[in-house]
Every structure is written in structure tokens, then in C-alpha cells.
C-alpha positions, -999 to 999 in steps of 0.1 A, spaced: -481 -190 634 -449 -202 618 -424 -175 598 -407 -180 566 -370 -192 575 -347 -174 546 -315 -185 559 -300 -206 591 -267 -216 602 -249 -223 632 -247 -185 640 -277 -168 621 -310 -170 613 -329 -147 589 -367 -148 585 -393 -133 562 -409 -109 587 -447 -108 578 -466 -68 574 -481 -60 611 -456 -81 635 -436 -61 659 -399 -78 662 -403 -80 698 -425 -76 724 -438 -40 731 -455 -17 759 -472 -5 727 -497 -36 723 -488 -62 747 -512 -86 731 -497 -80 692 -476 -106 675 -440 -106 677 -412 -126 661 -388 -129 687 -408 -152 708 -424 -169 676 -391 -180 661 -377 -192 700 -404 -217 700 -403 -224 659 -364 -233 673 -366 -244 708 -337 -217 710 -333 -181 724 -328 -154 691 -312 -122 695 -328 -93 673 -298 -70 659 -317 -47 638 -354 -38 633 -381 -36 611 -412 -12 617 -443 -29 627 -456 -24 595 -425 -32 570 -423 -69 557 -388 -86 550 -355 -99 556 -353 -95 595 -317 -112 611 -314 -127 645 -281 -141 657 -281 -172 679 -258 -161 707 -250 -130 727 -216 -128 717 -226 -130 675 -250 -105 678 -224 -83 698 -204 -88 667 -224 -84 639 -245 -49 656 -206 -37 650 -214 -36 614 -241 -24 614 -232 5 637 -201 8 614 -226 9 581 -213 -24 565 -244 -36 561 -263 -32 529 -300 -31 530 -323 -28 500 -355 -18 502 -388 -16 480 -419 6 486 -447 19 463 -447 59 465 -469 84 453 -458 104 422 -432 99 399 -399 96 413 -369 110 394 -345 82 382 -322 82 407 -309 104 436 -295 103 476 -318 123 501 -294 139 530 -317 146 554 -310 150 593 -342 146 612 -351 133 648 -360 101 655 -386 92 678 -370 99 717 -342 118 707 -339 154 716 -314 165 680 -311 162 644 -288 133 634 -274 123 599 -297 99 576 -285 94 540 -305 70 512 -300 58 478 -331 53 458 -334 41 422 -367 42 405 -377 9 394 -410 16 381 -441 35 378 -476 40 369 -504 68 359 -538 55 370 -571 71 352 -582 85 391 -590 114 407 -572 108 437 -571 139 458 -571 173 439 -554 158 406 -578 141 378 -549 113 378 -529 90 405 -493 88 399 -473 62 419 -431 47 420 -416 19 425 -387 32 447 -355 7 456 -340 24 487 -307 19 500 -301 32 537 -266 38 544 -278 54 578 -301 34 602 -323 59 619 -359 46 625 -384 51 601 -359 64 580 -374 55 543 -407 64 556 -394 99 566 -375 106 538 -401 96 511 -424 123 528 -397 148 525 -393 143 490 -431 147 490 -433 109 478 -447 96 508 -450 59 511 -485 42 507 -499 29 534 -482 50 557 -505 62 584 -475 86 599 -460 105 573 -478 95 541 -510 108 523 -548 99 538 -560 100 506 -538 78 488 -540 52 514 -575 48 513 -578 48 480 -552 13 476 -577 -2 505 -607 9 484 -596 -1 454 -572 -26 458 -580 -44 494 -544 -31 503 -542 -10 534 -511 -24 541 -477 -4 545 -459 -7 510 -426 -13 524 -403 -43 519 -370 -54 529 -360 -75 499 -321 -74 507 -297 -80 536 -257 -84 527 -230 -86 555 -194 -100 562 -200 -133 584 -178 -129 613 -170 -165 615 -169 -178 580 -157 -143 566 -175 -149 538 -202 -120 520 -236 -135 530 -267 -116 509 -300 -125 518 -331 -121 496 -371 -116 507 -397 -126 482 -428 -104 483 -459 -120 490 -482 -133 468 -509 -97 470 -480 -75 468 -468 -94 434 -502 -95 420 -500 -56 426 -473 -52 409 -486 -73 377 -517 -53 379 -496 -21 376 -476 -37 348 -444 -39 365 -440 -73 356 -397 -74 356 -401 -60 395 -423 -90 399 -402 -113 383 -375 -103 397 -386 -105 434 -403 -137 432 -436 -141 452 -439 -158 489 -469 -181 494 -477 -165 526 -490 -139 539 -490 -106 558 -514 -104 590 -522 -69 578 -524 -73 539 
């Protein structure tokens, strides 16, 4: 396969990461898809990963093209001057806006640390379906903004706000998730990474990065009559390998 270049310079490289790809090679599956060693030979280069992106989360996904830039710009991350945007389809209504402060553990570690998101709800829909114990489905279109890095973090904290994430097999609702593969052919996870911003340590210039959504996700969100999200996110020709 070939992945969706974003953006490329002498120092960077950002791709599209495609639903069901691990970033790099895992004990997990050792015969899954991985970027890392998809975008060295798309490059005839070695990439170094300096951030991540669940297996199951599509989006903007950086790689710097040295040991020493990726040395660098992991500092900002660490430091939390990176901003990352993020949309996902949740179940129920969101309120308009809020931050969730929730400590948690993150897979391997042994106590709580801080996690801290921004969300703004963009969207969101009642569907005439009885999906669980309720004669209707209510869903959100949630734009998340981690100022903390801890894995899985969106995923953890829609659950604790009892808006799960579709499509999350983890922390998110069985019934909900079957019924968007039922109804809708999606058993994907509904969880983008639409925006990466960060300072470029050699040109100091603000560089911001935008993902399109691919072309079943934007249909989706037609469907659902969110057509300014749609709009405004564009749509990507490709395609996840678990859409």
C-alpha cells in the first residue's frame, strides 16, 4: 500500500494514517500493517515516529527524518506545545462545550496521572432506533483537544463522560457499535486526527497540518445531516483497511 503524504520537508513528514494500521511494528500482530516501514520504503529513507496514533484512530500522524529532529520536536510535545484536534462520533448528546480532568492509568503504568481535554460539540443527531433500552439513538459530533498525551486518552475520557466513542471495542457501547456495522457498514473506530500544529525547530515557523476524512466517514456525516462538518473537513479518496 501507499499512504496519503500531508506534508514533507527536509525535516518532516506527515501522513494520513489509514483506520486499522499500527504506527509501527508490534509483538501484538506481527503480521499487521504498519506505517513506519510502509513510508521508509514509499521514501527510500529511515522515519522516526514521535507520537502515536491507536491502531484504530485515522489521521495526521508526524514522523521526523532524523534522530536528532525527532529528539527535538518529542520536547514539545512532552512540554504540551503541540496542539492536536480531534473528531469522533459519540453516543448521546454532548453538552456544548466543556474540559474533562480526569486522572486515569494508562496501559503498564502502576498510578493515576493527569489527562485534561477540550471538546466542543460540533454536531448531532436523533435517529428513529431502538438502540439498546431507549426507543431512540442519540449520537455527537465531538472536536477534542488533548492538552495531555496519555494513550487512549479521548477514548477513555468519552466513556467517562458516559459518551463512549463508536466503534470502540474497549471502552465504548456493544450495542451501539454493532448497530453502525449493521446499519451503516461502519465498524470502524470513529476517531480522527484532523489537526496537528507545532513550532518548526528549524524554520521557527507555526506549521498546522490538516487530515481529510475519508470518503465513508464524509458520506456519514451527510447522511446524518452534518453537512458544514463535512464541508469543512474535506473528504480523502482513500480508504481505511478497516472501514
Amino acid at each position: 500500500m501507499t499512504l496519503d503524504i500531508l506534508y514533507k520537508d527536509d525535516y518532516f513528514v506527515a501522513i494520513n494514517k489509514p483506520s486499522g494500521v499500527f504506527v509501527h511494528p508490534t509483538d501484538l500482530d506481527r503480521n499487521a500493517l504498519s506505517c513506519m516501514p510502509i513510508l521508509r520504503d514509499q521514501l527510500g529513507q529511515w522515519v522516526y515516529p514521535v507520537h502515536r496514533l491507536d491502531r484504530g484512530t485515522s489521521g495526521v500522524l508526524l514522523f521526523a527524518l532524523s534522530s536528532e529532529i525527532a529528539h527535538e520536536i518529542m520536547l514539545q510535545f512532552d512540554g504540551r506545545d503541540v496542539h492536536k484536534e480531534y473528531l469522533a462520533v459519540v453516543r448521546g448528546f454532548l453538552p456544548e462545550s466543556g474540559i474533562i480532568d480526569h486522572a486515569y492509568c494508562p496501559p503498564g503504568m502502576a498510578e493515576p496521572v493527569d489527562a485534561v481535554t477540550e471538546f466542543i460539540c460540533e454536531a448531532t443527531i436523533e435517529l428513529a432506533f431502538a438502540v439498546g433500552r431507549y426507543q431512540t439513538a442519540r449520537y455527537s459530533l465531538m472536536k477534542a483537544m488533548p492538552k495531555t498525551g496519555r494513550q487512549h486518552q479521548i477514548r477513555r475520557h468519552g466513556a467517562h463522560l458516559n459518551h463512549p466513542v463508536v466503534g470502540d471495542h474497549n471502552y465504548g457501547d456493544g450495542k451501539h457499535n454493532r448497530f453502525f456495522k449493521d446499519h451503516f457498514g461502519i465498524s470502524r473506530l470513529l476517531l480522527m486526527a484532523t489537526r496537528l500544529s507545532f513550532c518548526h525547530p528549524q524554520i521557527g515557523e507555526r506549521i498546522t497540518i490538516d487530515a481529510p476524512i475519508v470518503t465513508r466517514i464524509q458520506m456519514l456525516f451527510e447522511q446524518f445531516g452534518w453537512q458544514i462538518a463535512a464541508s469543512r473537513y474535506g473528504a480523502n479518496q482513500g480508504e481505511d483497511i478497516y472501514a
